[in-house]
VEXDREN-2710 file (C-alpha; in Angstrom, 1 decimal):
% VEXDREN-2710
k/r/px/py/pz
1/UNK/0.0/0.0/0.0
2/UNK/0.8/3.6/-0.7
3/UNK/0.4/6.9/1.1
4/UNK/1.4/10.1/-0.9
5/UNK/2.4/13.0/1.4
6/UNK/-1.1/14.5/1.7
7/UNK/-2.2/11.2/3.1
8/UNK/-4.3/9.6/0.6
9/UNK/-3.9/6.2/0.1
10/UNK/-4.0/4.4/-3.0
11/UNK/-3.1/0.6/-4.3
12/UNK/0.8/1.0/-5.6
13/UNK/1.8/0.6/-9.0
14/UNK/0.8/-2.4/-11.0
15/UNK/-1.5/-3.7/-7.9
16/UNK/-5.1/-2.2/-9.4
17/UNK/-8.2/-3.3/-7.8
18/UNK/-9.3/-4.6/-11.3
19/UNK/-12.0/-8.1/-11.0
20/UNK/-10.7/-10.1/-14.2
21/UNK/-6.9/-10.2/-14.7
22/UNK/-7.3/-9.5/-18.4
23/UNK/-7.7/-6.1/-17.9
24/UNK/-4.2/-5.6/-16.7
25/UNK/-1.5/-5.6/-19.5
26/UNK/-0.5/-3.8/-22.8
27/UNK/-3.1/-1.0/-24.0
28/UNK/-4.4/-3.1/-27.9
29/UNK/-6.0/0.0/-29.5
30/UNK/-7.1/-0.3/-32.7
31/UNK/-4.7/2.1/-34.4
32/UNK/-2.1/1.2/-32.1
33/UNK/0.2/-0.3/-28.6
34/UNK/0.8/1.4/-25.4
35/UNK/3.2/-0.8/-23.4
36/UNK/2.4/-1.8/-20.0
37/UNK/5.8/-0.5/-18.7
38/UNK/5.6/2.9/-21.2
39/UNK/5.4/5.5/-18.3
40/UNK/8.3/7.8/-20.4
41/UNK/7.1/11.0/-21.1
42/UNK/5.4/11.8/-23.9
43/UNK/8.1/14.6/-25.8
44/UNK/7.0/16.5/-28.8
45/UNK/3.8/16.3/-31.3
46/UNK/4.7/12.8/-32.9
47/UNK/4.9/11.3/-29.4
48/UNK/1.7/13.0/-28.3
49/UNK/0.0/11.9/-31.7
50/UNK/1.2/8.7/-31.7
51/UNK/-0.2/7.7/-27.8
52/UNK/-3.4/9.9/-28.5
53/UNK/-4.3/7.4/-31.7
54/UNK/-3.2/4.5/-29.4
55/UNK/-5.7/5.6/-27.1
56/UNK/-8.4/6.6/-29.0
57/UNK/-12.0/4.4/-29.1
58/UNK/-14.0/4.8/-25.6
59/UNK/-15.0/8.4/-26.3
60/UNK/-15.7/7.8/-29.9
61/UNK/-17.8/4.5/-29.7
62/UNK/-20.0/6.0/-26.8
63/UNK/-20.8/9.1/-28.2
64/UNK/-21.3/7.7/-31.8
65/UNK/-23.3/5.0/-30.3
66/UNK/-25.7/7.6/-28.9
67/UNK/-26.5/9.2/-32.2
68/UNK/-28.5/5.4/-32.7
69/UNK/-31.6/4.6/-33.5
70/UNK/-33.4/6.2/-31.3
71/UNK/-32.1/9.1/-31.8
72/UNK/-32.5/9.2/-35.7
73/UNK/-35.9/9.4/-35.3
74/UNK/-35.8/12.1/-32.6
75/UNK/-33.7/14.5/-34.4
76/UNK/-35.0/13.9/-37.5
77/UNK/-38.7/14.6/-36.0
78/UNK/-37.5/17.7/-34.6
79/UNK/-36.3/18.7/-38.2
80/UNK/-39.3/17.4/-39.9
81/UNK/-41.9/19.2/-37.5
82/UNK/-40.0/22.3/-36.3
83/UNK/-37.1/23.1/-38.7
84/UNK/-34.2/24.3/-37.7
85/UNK/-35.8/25.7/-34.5
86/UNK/-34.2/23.1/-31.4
87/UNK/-30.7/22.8/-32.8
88/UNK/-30.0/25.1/-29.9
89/UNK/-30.3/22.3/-27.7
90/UNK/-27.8/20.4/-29.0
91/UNK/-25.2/23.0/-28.0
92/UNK/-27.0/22.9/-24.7
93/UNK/-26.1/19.7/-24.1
94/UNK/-22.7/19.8/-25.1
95/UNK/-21.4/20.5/-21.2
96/UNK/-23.5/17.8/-20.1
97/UNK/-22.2/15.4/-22.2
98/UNK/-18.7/15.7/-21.5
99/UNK/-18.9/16.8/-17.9
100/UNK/-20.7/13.4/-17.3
101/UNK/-18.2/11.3/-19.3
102/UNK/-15.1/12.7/-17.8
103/UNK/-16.4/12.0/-14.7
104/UNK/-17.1/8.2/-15.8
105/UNK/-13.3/8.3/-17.6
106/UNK/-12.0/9.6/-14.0
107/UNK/-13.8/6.6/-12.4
108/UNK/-12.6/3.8/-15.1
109/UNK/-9.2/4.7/-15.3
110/UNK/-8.4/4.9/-11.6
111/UNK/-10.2/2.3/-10.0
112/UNK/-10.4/-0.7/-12.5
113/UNK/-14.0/-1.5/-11.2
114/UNK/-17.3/-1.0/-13.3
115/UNK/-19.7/1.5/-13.0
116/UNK/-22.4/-1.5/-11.5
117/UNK/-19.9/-3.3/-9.1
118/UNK/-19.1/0.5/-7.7
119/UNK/-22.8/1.6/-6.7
120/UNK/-23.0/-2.2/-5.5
121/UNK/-20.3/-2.1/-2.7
122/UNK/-20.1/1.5/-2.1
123/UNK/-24.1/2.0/-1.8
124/UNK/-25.1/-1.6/-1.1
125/UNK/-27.7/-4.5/-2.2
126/UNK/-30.7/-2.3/-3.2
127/UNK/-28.9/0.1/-5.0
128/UNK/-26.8/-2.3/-6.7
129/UNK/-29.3/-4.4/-7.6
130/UNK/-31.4/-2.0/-8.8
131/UNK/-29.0/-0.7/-11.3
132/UNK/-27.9/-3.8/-12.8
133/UNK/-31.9/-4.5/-12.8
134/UNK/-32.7/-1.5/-14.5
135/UNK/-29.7/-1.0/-16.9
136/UNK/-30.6/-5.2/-18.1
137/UNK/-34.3/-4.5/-18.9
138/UNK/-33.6/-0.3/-20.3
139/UNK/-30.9/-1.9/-22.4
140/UNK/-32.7/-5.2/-23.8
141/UNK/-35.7/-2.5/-25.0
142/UNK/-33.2/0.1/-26.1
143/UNK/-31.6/-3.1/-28.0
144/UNK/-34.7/-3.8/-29.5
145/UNK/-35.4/-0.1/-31.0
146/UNK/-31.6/-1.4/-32.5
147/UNK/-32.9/-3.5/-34.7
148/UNK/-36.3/-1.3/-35.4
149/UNK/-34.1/0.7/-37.2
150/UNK/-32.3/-2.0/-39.1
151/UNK/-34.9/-3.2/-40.1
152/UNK/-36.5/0.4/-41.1
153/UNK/-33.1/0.7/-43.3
154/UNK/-33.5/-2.3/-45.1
155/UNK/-37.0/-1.9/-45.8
156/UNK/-36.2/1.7/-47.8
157/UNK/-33.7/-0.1/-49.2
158/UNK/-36.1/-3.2/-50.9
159/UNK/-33.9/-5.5/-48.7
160/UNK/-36.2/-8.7/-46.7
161/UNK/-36.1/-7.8/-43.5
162/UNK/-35.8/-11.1/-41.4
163/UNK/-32.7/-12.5/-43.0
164/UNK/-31.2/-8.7/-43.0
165/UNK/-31.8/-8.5/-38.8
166/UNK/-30.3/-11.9/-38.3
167/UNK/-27.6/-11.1/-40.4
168/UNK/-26.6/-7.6/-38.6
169/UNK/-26.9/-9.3/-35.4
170/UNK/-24.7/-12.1/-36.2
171/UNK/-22.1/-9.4/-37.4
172/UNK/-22.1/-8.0/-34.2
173/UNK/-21.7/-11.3/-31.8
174/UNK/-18.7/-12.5/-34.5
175/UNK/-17.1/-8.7/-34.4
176/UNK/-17.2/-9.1/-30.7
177/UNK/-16.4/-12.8/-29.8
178/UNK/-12.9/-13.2/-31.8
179/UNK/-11.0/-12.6/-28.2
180/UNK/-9.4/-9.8/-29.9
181/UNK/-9.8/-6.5/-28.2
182/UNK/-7.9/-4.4/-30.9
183/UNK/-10.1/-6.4/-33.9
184/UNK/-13.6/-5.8/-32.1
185/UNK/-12.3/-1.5/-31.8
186/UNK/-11.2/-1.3/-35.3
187/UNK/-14.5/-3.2/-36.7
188/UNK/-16.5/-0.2/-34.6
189/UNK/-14.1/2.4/-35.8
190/UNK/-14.9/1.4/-39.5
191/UNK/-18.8/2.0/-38.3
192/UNK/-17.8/5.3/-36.6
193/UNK/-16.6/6.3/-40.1
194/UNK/-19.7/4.9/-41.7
195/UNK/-21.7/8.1/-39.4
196/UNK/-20.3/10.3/-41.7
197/UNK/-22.2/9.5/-44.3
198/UNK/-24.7/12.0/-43.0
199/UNK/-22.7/14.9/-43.7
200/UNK/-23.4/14.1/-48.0
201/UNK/-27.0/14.3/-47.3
202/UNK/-26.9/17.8/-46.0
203/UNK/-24.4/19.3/-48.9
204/UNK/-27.1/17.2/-51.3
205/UNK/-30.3/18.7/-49.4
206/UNK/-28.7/22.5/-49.3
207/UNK/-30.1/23.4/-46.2
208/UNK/-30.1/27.4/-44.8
209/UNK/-26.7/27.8/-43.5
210/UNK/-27.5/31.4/-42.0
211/UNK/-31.0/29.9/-40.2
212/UNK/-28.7/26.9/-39.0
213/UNK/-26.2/29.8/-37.5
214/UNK/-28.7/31.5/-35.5
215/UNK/-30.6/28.9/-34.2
216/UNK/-27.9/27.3/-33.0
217/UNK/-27.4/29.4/-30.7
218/UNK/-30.7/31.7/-30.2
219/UNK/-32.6/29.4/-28.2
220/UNK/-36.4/29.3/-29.4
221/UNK/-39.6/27.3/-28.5
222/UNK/-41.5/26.5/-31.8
223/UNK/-45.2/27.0/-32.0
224/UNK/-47.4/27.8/-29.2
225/UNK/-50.4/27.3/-27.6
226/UNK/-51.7/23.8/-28.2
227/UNK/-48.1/22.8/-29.5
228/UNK/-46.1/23.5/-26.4
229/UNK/-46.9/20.5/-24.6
230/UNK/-45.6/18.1/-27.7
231/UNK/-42.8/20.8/-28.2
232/UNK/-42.1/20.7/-24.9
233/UNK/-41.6/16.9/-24.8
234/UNK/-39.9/16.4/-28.2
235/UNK/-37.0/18.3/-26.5
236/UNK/-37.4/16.3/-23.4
237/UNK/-36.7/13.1/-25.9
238/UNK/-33.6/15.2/-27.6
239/UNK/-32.0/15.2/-24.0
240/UNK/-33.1/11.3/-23.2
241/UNK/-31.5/10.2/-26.6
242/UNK/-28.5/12.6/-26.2
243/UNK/-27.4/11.8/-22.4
244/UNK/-28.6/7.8/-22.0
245/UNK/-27.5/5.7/-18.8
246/UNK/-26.0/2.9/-21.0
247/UNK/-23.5/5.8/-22.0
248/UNK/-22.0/5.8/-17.8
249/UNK/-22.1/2.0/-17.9
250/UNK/-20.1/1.6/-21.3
251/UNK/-17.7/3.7/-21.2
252/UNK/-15.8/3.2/-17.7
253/UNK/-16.0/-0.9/-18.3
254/UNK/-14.6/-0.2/-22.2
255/UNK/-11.8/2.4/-20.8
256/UNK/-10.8/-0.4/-18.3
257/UNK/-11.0/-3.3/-20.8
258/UNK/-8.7/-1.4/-22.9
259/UNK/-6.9/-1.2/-19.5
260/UNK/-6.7/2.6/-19.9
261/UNK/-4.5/4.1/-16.7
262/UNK/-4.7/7.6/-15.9
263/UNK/-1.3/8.2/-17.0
264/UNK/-3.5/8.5/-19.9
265/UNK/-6.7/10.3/-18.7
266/UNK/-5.7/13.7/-20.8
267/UNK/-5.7/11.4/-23.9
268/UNK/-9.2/9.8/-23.3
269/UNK/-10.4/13.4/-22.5
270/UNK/-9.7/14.7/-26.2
271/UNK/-11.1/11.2/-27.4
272/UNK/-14.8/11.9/-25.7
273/UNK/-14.2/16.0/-27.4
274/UNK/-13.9/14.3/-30.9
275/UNK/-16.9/12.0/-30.0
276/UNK/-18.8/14.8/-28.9
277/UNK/-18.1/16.6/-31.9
278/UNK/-19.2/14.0/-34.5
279/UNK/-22.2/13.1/-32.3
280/UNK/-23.1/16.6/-32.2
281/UNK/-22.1/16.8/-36.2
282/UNK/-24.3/14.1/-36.8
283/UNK/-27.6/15.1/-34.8
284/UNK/-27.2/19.1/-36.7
285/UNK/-26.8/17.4/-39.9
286/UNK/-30.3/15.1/-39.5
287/UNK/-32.0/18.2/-38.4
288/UNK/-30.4/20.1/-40.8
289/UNK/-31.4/18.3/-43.9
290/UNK/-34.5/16.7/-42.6
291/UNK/-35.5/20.6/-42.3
292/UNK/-34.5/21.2/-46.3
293/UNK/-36.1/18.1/-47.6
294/UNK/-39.6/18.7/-46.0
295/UNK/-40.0/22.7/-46.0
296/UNK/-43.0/23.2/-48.0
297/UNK/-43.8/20.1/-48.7
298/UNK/-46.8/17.9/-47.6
299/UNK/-44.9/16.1/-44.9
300/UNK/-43.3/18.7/-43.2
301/UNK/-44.7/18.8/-39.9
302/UNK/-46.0/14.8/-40.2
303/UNK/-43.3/12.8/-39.0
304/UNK/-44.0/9.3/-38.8
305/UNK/-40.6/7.3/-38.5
306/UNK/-36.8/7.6/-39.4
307/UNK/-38.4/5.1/-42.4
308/UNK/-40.9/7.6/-44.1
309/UNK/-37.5/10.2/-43.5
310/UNK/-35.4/8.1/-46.1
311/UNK/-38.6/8.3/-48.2
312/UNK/-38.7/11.4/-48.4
313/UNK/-35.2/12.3/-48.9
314/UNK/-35.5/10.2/-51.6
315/UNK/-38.6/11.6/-52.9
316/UNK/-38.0/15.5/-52.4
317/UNK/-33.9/15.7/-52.7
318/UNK/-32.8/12.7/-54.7
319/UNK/-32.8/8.7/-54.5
320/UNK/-28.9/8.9/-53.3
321/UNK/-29.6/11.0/-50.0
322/UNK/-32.4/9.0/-49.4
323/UNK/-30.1/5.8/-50.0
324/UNK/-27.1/6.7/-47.6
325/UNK/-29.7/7.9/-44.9
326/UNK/-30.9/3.8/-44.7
327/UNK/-27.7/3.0/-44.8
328/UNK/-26.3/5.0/-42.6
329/UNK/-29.4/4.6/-40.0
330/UNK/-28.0/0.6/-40.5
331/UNK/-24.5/1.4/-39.8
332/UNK/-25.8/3.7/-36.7
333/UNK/-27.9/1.0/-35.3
334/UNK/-25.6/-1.8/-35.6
335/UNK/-22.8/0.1/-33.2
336/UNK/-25.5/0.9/-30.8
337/UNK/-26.7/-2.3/-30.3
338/UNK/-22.5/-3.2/-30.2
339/UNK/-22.4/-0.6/-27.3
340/UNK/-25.8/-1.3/-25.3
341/UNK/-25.3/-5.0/-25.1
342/UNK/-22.3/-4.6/-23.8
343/UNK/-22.7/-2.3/-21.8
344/UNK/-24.9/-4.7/-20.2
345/UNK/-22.7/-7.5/-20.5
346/UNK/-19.9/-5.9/-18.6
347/UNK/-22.2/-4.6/-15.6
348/UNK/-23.1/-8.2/-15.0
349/UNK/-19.7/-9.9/-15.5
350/UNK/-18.8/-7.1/-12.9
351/UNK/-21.6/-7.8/-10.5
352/UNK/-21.4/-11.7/-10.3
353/UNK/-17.6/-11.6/-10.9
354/UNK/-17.4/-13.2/-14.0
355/UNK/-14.5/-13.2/-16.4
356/UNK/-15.7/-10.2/-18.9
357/UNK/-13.1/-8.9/-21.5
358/UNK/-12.8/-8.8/-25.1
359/UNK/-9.3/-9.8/-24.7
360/UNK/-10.9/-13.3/-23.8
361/UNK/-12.3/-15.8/-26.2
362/UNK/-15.9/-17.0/-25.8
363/UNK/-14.4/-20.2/-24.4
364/UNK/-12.6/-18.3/-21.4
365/UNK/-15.8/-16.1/-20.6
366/UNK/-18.2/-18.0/-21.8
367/UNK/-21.1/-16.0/-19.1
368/UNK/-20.3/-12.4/-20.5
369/UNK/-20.6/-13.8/-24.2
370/UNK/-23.7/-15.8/-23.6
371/UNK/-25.1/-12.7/-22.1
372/UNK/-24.7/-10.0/-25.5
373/UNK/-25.2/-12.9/-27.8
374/UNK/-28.5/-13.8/-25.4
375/UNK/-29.8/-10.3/-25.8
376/UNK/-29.1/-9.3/-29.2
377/UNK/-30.9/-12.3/-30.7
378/UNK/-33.9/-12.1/-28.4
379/UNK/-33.8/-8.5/-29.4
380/UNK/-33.8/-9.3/-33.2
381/UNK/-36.1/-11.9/-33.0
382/UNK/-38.8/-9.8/-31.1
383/UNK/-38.6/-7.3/-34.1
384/UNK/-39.0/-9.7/-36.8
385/UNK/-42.0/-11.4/-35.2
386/UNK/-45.2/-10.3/-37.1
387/UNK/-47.5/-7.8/-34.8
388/UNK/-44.7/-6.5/-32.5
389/UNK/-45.6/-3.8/-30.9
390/UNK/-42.1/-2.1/-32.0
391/UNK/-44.1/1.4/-31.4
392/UNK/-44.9/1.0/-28.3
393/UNK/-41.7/-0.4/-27.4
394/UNK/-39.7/2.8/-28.8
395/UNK/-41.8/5.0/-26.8
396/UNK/-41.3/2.6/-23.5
397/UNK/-37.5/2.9/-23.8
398/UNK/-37.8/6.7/-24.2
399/UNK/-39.3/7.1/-21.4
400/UNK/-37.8/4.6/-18.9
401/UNK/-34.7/6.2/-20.2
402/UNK/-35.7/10.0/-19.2
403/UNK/-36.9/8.6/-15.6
404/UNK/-33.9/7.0/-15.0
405/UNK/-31.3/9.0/-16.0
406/UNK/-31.3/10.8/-12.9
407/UNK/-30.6/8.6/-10.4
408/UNK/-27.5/7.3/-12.7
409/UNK/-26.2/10.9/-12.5
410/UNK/-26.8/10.8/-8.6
411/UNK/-24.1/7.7/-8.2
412/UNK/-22.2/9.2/-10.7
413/UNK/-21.9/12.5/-8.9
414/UNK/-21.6/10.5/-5.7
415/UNK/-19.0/8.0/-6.5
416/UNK/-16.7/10.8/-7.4
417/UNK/-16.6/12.9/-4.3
418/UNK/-15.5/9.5/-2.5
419/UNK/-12.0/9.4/-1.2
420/UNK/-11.6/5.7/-1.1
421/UNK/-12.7/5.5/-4.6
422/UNK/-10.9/8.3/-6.8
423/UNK/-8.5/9.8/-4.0
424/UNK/-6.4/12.6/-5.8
425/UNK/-8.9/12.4/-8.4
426/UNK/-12.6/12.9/-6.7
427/UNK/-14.6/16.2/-7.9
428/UNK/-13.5/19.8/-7.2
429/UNK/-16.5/22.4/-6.1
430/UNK/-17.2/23.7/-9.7
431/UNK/-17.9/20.8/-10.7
432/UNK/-20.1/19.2/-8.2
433/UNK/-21.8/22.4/-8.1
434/UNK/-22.3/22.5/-12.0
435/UNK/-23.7/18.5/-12.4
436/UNK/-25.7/19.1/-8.7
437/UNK/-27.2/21.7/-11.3
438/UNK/-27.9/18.8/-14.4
439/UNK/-29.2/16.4/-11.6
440/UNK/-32.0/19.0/-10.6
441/UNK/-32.3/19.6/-14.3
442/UNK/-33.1/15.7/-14.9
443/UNK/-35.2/15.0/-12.3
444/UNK/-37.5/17.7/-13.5
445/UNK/-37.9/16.6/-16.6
446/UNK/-38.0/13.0/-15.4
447/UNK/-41.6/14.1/-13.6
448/UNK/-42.4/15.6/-16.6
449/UNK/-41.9/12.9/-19.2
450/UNK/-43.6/10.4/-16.4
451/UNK/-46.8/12.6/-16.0
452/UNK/-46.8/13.1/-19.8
453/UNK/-46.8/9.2/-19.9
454/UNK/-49.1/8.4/-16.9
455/UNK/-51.3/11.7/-17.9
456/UNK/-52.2/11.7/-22.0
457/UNK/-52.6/15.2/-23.2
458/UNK/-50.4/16.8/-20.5
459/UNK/-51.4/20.7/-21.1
460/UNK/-48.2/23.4/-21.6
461/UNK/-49.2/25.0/-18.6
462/UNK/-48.6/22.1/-16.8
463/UNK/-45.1/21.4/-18.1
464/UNK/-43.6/24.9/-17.5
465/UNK/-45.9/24.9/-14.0
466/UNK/-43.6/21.4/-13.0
467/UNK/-40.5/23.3/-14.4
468/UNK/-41.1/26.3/-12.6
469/UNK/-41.6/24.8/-9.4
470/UNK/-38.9/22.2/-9.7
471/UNK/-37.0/25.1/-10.8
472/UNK/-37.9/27.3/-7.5
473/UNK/-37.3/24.3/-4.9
474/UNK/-33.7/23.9/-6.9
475/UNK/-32.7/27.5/-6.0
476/UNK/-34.0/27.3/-2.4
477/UNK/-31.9/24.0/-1.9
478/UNK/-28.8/25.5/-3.4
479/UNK/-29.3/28.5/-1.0
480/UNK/-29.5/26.5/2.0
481/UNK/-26.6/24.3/1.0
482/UNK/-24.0/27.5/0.8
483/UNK/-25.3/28.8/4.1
484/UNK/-24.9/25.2/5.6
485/UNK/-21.3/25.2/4.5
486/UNK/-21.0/28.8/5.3
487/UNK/-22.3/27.6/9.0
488/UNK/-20.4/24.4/9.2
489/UNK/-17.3/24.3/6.9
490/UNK/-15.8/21.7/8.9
491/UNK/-18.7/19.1/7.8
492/UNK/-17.9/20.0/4.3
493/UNK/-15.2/18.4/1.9
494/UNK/-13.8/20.5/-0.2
495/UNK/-12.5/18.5/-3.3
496/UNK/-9.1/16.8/-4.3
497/UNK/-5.9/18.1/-2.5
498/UNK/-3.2/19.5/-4.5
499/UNK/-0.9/16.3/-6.1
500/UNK/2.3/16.8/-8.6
501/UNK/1.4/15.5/-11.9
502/UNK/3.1/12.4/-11.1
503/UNK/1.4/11.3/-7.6
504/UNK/-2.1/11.5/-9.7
505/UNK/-0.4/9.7/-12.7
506/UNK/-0.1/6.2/-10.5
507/UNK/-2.6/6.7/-8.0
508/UNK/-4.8/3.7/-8.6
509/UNK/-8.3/2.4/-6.0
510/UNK/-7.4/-0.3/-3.7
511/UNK/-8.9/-3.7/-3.8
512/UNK/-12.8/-3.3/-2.9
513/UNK/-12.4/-5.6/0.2
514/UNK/-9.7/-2.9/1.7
515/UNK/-12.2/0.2/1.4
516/UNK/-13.7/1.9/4.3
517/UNK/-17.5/2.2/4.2
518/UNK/-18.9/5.4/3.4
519/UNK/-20.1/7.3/5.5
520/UNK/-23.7/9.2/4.5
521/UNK/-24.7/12.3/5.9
522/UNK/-28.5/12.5/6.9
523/UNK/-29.2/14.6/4.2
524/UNK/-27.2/12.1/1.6
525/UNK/-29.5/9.8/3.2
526/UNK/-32.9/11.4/3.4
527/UNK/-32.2/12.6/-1.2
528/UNK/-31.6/8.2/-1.4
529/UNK/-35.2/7.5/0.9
530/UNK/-37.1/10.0/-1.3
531/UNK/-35.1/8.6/-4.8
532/UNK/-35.7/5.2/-4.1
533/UNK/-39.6/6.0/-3.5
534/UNK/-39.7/8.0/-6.2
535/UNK/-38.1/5.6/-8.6
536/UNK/-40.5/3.0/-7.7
537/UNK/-43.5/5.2/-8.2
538/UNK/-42.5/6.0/-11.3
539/UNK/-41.8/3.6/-13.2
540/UNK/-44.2/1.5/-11.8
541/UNK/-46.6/4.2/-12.9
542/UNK/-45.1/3.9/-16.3
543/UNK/-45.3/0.3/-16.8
544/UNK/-48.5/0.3/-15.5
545/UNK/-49.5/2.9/-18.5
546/UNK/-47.7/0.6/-20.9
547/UNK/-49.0/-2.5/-20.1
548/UNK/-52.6/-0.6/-20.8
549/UNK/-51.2/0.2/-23.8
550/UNK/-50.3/-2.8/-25.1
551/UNK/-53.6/-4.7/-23.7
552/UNK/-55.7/-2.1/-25.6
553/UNK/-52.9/-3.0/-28.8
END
C-alpha cells in the first residue's frame, strides 16, 4: 500500500483493484500499442500523436453510439416538425455530455472496477441491484429499437427484412467474440466512419446555413399554444436520446477493458471531445437536412418514422440522399446495439464476478458472451415477429430512459466525491456544483416525461408549472446548502488536495475488500429514501400505462 504525502492512500503501482486479470497488461487499441511498462514522457507532437491514436476508441464509440436509433428518429422529428428551431439544444447539451463522461473516464481509469460493481459495494444491495436490474431491462428494450431501425433501413432499401436483422446481429456477436480487443475497436471504428455519411445528405439537401447559424445558438420554443406541450416533450426526448445511462455504464467498463491508466486520462479526454463533436455533427446534420427536404412540402410537420424520412429524402432531394440515410441509419444501429449489449454484459460480468473482456475468447468467458449474444438475438427476433408492438416499445425505452437517468447521474456524482474511490482524483467544487445543477435539471424533466406518460394530453401550462416549481425548490436548496457550508465548513469536503502531476499519474483504487465504508450524511441519506420511493413510483406508474397500452394493442 501507498500513502502520498497528503495522506491519501492508493493501491501502488501495478497492484489495481481490477476483477478479471485480463484487464491488466498492454493497452491493444485499434490504431495502435501502449506498453504496459511505457510510463516515459510523452516529448514532442509525434509522441503525443502517436499515444493519442493509441488511445483513441472509448469516447468515440460511446458518443457515436448515442447518435442510434433512437435518436435518428428524434432528431429527424424535430427537423421534420420544427425546422431548424431546437438545434439550440444540441449546443446545450454539449457541457453535459462531456462533464458526465469525464467524470465516468476519471472513475474507469483509476479504480479498474465498473460502474455497476461501484454503486453495488459503495451503496449496497438495493442500489446495486437496482442498477444492474434496471440498466438489463432499459438496455434489452433500447436493443430492440436497434434492430427497429435495421430493419426500417433495409426496408427503404427493398432488402427482406428477417434474414437482413439476423444477419446484422450475427455481425455484431462475430465482431465481438474473436478474443481480440484491438479487432472488435477497429470493426467499430470502421462504423464510426460509416456516421459520416450524413454529412453528403446535408451538402445534397442544401439546407439554410444562416437559419442553421442563429438557431444554433438563439434558443427558441417553436409554435405555441396547443403545440407546447408536444414541443415541450420532443426536447425532453432530444435530452433522453443525447445523455442515455447505458453511456455511464459503457464507457468506464470499455476504458478499463482497454486497461486505460490515468497516466492516460488527458488522452481519453480529447477522445470523448472528438466523440462529442461527430455526435453533435451528426444530430445538426439530420435536423439540418430533414429541415431542407420537408420545408413546403406535404410532410413537413407529419413525421411518422426515421423510415418515411429516407422516403422522403429520396422523394424530395434525390434517391442517393435517401439511400445513404438507410444505410447510414444501418450502420448507426448496428454500433449501438455493439455498445448497449455490452454495456450490459460488462455490468453483470462485474456484479457476479465473471470473467468479462474482449481480450478473452468465448471459451474463457463463456457467461459475459452468452449474455450480448442472449440479448441481441432475443432483441432481433422480437422485431421480426409479425405484430410487435415495435411502437410502443420505442416510446417505453424513451421514457424509462428520461426517468432514469437521474438517479444514474446521482451515483455518478456520488461516486466521485468519495475518497476511497478516486482519492487525488474525486470532484472539485465547480464541478459538483455544476452537475448538482444537471441532476436538478433531470429530475424535472423526469416528472415531466412520467406525467406526460401516466397523464395523455399533458397541457403546456402544466409542463412549464412542473419546471417552474422544480426550478424554484432547486434554488431554495442551493441557498440553503451555501449557508450550511457557510455555517459548518468543517462538515464539508472541499475537493481533491493538490498532487504533482506524477502522484495522480499512478494513484490507482485499492482492492474493494480494503475500502472503508462510506459514511452518508442524513441529508445524503434522506435525497436516497425519497429517490428510491420516487423511482418506484415512477416507473411503476409507467409500466402500468404501458402495459394498458399494449392490452388495448
Amino acid at each position: 500500500m501507498a500513502t502520498n504525502a497528503k495522506g491519501t492512500t492508493g493501491a501502488p503501482p501495478g497492484r489495481p483493484a481490477v476483477l478479471d486479470q485480463a484487464h491488466v497488461g498492454d493497452i491493444r487499441g485499434a490504431l495502435g500499442t501502449i506498453r504496459q511498462g511505457d510510463v516515459g514522457a510523452r516529448r514532442g507532437l509525434s509522441a503525443k500523436v502517436k499515444t493519442l491514436v493509441a488511445i483513441v476508441g472509448p469516447g468515440l464509440i460511446v458518443m457515436v453510439g448515442d447518435n442510434d436509433a433512437g435518436a435518428f428518429g428524434t432528431y429527424t422529428q424535430a427537423g421534420q416538425n420544427y425546422g431548424t428551431a431546437l438545434l439550440w439544444t444540441l449546443l446545450v447539451l454539449v457541457p453535459v455530455l462531456y462533464v458526465n463522461q469525464e467524470m465516468v473516464v476519471r472513475l474507469g481509469a483509476v479504480t479498474g472496477v465498473g460502474h455497476a460493481r461501484l454503486i453495488l459495494e459503495r451503496f449496497g444491495r438495493f442500489w446495486g441491484a437496482f442498477s444492474v436490474i434496471d440498466l438489463f431491462l432499459l438496455n434489452a428494450l433500447t436493443i430492440i429499437t436497434e434492430f427497429i431501425g435495421i430493419s426500417l433501413g433495409l426496408s427503404f432499401l427493398g432488402l427482406p427484412k428477417a434474414p437482413g436483422v439476423l444477419l446484422s446481429a450475427a455481425v455484431v456477436i462475430l465482431a465481438a467474440s474473436t478474443g481480440s480487443f484491438r479487432r472488435f475497436e477497429q470493426v467499430c471504428l470502421v462504423l464510426v466512419a460509416g456516421s459520416l455519411l450524413l454529412v453528403p445528405i446535408v451538402v445534397m439537401a442544401h439546407p439554410p446555413l444562416g437559419q442553421i447559424g442563429r438557431d444554433f445558438v438563439i434558443p427558441g420554443i417553436p409554435g405555441g399554444g396547443a403545440e407546447l406541450s408536444t414541443v415541450m416533450l420532443l426536447i425532453i426526448a432530444i435530452v433522453g436520446t443525447t445523455v442515455a445511462p447505458w453511456q455511464l455504464f459503457f464507457q468506464q467498463s470499455y476504458i478499463i477493458d482497454k486497461r486505460i491508466t490515468p497516466r492516460f486520462i488527458r488522452y481519453e479526454k480529447v477522445d470523448l471531445w472528438i466523440g462529442i463533436v461527430i455526435v453533435i455533427i451528426g444530430a445538426a446534420a439530420m435536423m439540418a437536412f430533414s429541415t431542407a427536404a420537408f420545408a413546403g412540402q406535404p410532410g413537413f410537420g407529419h413525421f411518422t418514422d426515421a423510415g418515411g424520412v429516407a422516403a422522403g429524402l429520396s422523394s424530395y432531394v434525390n434517391k442517393a440522399a435517401g439511400v445513404l440515410f438507410a444505410l447510414a441509419l444501418i450502420d448507426a444501429s448496428i454500433i449501438g446495439a455493439s455498445a448497449v449489449g455490452l454495456s450490459t454484459a460488462y455490468a453483470i460480468g462485474d456484479v457476479f464476478g465473471l470473467r468479462h473482456s474482449l481480450h478473452r475468447s468465448p471459451r474463457q468467458a463463456i457467461g459475459f458472451y452468452a449474455i450480448f449474444t442472449g440479448l441481441l438475438l432475443v432483441a432481433a427476433v422480437i422485431v421480426i415477429i409479425p405484430g410487435s408492438p415495435l411502437g410502443l416499445l420505442t416510446e417505453g425505452v424513451q421514457t424509462l430512459a428520461g426517468v432514469l437517468l437521474p438517479s444514474a447521474t446521482v451515483f455518478l456524482l456520488l461516486l466521485c466525491n468519495d475518497r476511497e474511490v478516486l482519492g487525488p482524483w474525486v470532484n472539485g467544487r465547480k464541478l459538483n456544483i455544476f452537475t448538482a445543477a444537471v441532476i436538478a435539471l433531470l429530475v424535472m424533466l423526469s416528472l415531466v416525461l412520467t406525467a406526460s406518460v401516466v397523464f395523455p394530453g399533458l397541457p403546456g401550462d402544466a409542463i412549464l408549472g412542473i419546471l417552474g416549481g422544480g426550478t424554484v425548490l432547486a434554488i431554495l436548496a442551493g441557498v440553503f446548502l451555501a449557508l450550511y457550508r457557510r455555517l459548518h465548513p468543517a462538515a464539508v469536503t472541499t475537493g481533491a488536495t493538490p498532487h504533482d502531476r506524477e502522484q495522480r499519474a499512478t494513484w490507482r483504487m485499492r482492492p474493494l475488500t480494503l475500502l472503508a465504508r462510506p459514511k452518508l450524511s442524513a441529508g445524503r441519506r434522506v435525497g436516497l429514501m425519497v429517490l428510491r420511493a420516487y423511482l418506484v413510483l415512477a416507473v411503476g406508474m409507467v409500466v402500468v400505462r404501458v402495459v394498458q397500452l399494449a392490452v388495448a394493442h
